[in-house]
N, C-alpha and C positions, 0 to 999 in steps of 0.2 A: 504493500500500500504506500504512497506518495501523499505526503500531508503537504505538496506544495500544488499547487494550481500552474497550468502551464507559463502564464504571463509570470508568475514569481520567480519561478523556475529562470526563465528566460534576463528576466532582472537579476538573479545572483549569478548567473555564468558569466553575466557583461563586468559585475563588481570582484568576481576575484582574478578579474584577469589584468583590474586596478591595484587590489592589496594585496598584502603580502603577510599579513595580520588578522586575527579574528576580528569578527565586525558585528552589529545586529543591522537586520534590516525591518522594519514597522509597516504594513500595506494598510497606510488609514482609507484607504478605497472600502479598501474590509472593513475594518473597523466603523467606517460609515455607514455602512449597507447593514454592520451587526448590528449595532445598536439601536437604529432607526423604530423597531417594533418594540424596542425595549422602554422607550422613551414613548412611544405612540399610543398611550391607556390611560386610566383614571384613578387607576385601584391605589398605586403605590407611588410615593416621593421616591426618586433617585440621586443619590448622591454618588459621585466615584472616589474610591477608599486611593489618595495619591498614591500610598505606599507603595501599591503596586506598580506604576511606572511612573514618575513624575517627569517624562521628556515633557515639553514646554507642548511640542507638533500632537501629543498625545490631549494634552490639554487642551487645546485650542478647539481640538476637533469633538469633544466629549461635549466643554460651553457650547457648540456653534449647534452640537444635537440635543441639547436642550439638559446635558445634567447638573447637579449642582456637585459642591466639593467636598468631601471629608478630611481632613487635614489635622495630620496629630504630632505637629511641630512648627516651632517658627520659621525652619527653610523649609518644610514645607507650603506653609504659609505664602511666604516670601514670593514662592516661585508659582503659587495660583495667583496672588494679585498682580505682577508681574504679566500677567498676559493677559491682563485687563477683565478679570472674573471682580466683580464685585464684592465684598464684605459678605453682604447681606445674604448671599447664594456661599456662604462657607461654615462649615459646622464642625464644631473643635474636639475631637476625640482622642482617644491616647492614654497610659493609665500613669505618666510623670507629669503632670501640668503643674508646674512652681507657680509660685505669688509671678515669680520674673514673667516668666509664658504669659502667663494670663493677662497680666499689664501691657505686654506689647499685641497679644492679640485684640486687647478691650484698645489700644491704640489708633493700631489698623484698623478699626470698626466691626470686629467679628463682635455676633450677641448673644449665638447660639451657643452650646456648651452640653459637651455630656459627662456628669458628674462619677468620678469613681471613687470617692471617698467621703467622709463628712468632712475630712480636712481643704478637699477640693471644694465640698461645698461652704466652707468658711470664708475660706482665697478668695471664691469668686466672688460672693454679698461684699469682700472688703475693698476688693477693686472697682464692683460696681458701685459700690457708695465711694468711693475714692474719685469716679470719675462721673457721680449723680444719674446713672444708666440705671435698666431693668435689665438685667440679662435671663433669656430663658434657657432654661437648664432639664435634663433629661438626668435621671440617674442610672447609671448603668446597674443589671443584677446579676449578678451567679445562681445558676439553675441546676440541680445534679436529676437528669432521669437515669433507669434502670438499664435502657437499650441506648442509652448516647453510648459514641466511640470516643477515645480516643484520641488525637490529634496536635498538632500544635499549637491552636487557640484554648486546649485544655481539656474542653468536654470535661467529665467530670472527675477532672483533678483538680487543686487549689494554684489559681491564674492570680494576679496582679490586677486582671479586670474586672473594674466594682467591688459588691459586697453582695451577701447574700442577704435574701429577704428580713432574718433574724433581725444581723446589723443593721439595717436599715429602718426597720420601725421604731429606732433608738433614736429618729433624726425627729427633731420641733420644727415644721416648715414655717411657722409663724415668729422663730428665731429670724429670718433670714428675709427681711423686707424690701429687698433692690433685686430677688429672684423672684421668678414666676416657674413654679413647679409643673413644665407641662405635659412630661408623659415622664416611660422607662423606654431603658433603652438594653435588651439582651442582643449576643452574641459570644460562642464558644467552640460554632462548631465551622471545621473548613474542609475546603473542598469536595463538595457535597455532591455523589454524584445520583441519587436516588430520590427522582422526585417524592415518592409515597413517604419514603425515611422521613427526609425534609417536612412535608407535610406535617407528619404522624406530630415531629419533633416541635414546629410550631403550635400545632392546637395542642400539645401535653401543656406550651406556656401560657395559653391565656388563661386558666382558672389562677394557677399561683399568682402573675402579675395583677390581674385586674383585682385579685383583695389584696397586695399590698396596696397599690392604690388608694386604695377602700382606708386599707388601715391607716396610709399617713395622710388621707384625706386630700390626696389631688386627684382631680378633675380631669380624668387621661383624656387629652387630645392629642396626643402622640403616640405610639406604639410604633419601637425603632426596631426593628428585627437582624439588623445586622446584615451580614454577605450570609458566607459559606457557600453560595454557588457554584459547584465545579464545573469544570471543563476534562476532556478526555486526554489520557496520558499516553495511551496505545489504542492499537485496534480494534481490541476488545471489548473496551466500556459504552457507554451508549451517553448520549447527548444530554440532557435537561428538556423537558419540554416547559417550553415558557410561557406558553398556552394553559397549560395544565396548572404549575405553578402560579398563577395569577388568578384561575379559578379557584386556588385556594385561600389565598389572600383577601378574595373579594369574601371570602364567607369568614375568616376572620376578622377582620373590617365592620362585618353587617352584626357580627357576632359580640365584640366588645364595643360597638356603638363609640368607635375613636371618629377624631375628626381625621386624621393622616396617618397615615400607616407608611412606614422610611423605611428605608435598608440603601445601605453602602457597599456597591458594586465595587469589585475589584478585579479579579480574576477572569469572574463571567462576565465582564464588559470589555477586558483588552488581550486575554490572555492567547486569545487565538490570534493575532495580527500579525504578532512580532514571531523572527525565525532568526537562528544565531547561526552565521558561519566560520567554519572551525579547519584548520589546513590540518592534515594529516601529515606528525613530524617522520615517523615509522612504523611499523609494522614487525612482529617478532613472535616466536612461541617460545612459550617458556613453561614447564612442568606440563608438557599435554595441551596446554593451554592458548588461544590465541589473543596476543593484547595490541591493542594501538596506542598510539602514542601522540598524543595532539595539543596543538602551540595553547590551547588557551583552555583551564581547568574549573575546579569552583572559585578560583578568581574572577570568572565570569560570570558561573553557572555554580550557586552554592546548593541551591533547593535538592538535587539531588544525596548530596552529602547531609542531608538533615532530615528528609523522608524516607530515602532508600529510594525511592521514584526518580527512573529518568526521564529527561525528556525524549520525545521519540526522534529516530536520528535516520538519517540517508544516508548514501551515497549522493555527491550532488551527479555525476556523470553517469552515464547508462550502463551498466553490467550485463552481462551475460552468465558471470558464473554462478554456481550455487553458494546459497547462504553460507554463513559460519558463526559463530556466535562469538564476539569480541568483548573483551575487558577493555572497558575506553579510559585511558589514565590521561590526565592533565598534567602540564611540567613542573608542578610544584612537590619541593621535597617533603611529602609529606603522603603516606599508603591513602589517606581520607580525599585524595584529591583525583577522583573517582567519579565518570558520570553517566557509569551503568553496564550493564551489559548487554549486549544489544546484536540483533542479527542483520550481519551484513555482507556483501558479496566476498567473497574469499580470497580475491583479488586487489582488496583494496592496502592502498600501501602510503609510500611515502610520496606525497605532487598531490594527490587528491585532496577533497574538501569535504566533509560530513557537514549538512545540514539539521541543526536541530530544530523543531518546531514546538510552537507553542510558547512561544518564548515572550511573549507581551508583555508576561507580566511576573513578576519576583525573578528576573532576570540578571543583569547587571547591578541595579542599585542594591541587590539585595546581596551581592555578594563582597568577596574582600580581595578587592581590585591592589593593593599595594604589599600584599607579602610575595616577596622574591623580584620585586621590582622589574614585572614585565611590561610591558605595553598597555596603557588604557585600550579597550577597543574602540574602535568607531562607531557612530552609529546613524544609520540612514532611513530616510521614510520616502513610502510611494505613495507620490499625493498626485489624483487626476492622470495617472498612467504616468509620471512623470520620477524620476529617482532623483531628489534633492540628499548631500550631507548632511544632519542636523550636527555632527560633532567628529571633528577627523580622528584619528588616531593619536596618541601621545604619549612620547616616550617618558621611563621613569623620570628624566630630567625636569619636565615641567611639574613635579608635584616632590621631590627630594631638595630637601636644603641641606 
């Protein structure tokens, strides 16, 4: 199977006959065409979660489709109003927000705010009486079911994000007179590829949520559901239907009688656009074994060193031979710089280029681009069938002092 589209295909043959370096490339064509139905309903707010890729070209094109921003830092921040997104379309989440954060975001004119602690919700009444504002605030809760998994958002282990319902009926809303208490705001689980799970998972929350509510006595016009939306890793998993998933949401909605029902896209909004190209340094057997050996590792591509999950990968040029199944190592000294094992033509060696796909999103920024001081990669976007740089290459020189 071929996770590239012929025009894609055709655009990374023209780019690695330019570098000489791993690079990503972005098809916001895609990206436009994704999102459009996602953005196109009534049921649900859209926010997109930056974290996943904050390229500026990613931005621009999410605003122009109509989403708003989740941002849970001050460069993140920085780099949504910077491309001219408005305050008022930004909503501050994250489970470190200092007195500092919060004063430079109430700065900027952000208003929104999702609360993970009663120390957060101290910070922010003291900033917003500080600078005479009403900030609305969501507070974030920890939910433990019997059939959650697992994951790196927590699922039901003890996370950094929020408190649980206990802790939080210990909070006086009428302590805190420069907030408006207007909903909760849950999320723990990621990359979610089972709509019915999904489902099951959101109606287990609205009994617990809507009587904490009850109990601290706000007025839920908000119910913030978070992401966890997946996207497919291999051939084998099956898509989201988003049809489906919105019919769920509309009977959630009609069910706790909220005025807005939120969730912060991240993955399932960008994660399919972006594909990372990777040159193949060598080629070797070693214990039985077939490994490659390629210029750019979780310095680029960490996700797989943190899940076990690779991205799925090519050949960029057309084979003939039969499969094999490869240990794909990255040049960093270290056995964890590893991205996967993966099957590929048997012939593949040292001149070639593997293509990773799926690469939109927890890509590059999410990894650790400066141990062993290789090459930043590039990174490019296809806007209007058109292949612009959005960032060349750069050696370790421009970031070691």
């Amino acid at each position: 199977m071929s996770w590239l589209s012929t025009s894609q295909r055709a655009v990374a043959q023209s780019l690695v006959q330019q570098q000489d370096t791993p690079f990503f490339c972005y098809d916001l064509d895609k990206l436009s065409a994704h999102v459009k139905p996602l953005v196109d309903q009534q049921v649900v707010k859209l926010w997109y979660a930056v974290k996943a890729n904050p390229l500026s070209h990613i931005i621009k094109t999410l605003d122009h489709a109509g989403f708003n921003f989740d941002v849970a830092s001050s460069g993140e921040l920085d780099q949504v109003l910077s491309q001219g997104v408005t305050p008022a379309r930004v909503l501050n989440t994250g489970p470190a927000k200092s007195l500092k954060q919060i004063r430079h975001f109430a700065n900027q004119g952000v208003r929104i705010f999702v609360a993970e602690s009663h120390n957060q919700v101290a910070w922010l009444n003291q900033v917003a009486c500080e600078f005479d504002l009403q900030f609305d605030v969501l507070l974030r809760v920890q939910l433990r079911f019997d059939k959650a998994q697992h994951n790196p958002l927590g699922g039901n282990t003890l996370t950094p994000f929020g408190l649980g319902s206990e802790q939080w009926q210990a909070l006086t809303l009428s302590d805190y007179t420069h907030l408006d208490f207007v909903g909760l705001h849950i999320f723990q689980w990621g990359n979610m590829l089972c709509s019915d799970t999904l489902a099951e998972l959101w109606q287990a929350m609205v009994s617990p949520l809507v009587q904490l509510a009850s109990e601290l006595g706000i007025a839920l016009k908000v119910l913030d559901l978070g992401g966890g939306l997946g996207i497919p890793y291999d051939a084998h998993s099956t898509a989201l239907n988003w049809t489906k998933l919105l019919d769920t949401l509309a009977s959630i909605k009609s069910a706790t009688q909220v005025d807005e029902l939120w969730m912060e896209l991240g993955r399932y909004a960008v994660g399919e656009c972006g594909f990372y190209l990777n040159p193949v340094v060598e080629q070797k057997q070693n214990y039985g074994a077939h490994q490659l050996i390629v210029a750019g590792g979780v310095n680029h591509l960490l996700r797989p060193a943190v899940t076990g999950q690779a991205f799925p990968a090519e050949l960029l040029r057309q084979s003939d031979a039969n499969t094999a199944d490869f240990h794909i190592h990255g040049p960093l000294c270290t056995a964890l710089d590893k991205l996967g094992t993966l099957a590929l033509p048997s012939d593949s060696a040292d001149g070639d280029w593997l293509v990773f796909s799926q690469c939109g999103a927890y890509g590059y920024t999410e990894s650790m681009p400066f141990f062993l001081c290789h090459e930043l990669p590039a990174e490019f976007v296809i806007s209007g069938g058109e292949v612009t740089c959005a960032r060349a290459a750069q050696p370790a020189s421009s970031y070691l002092r």
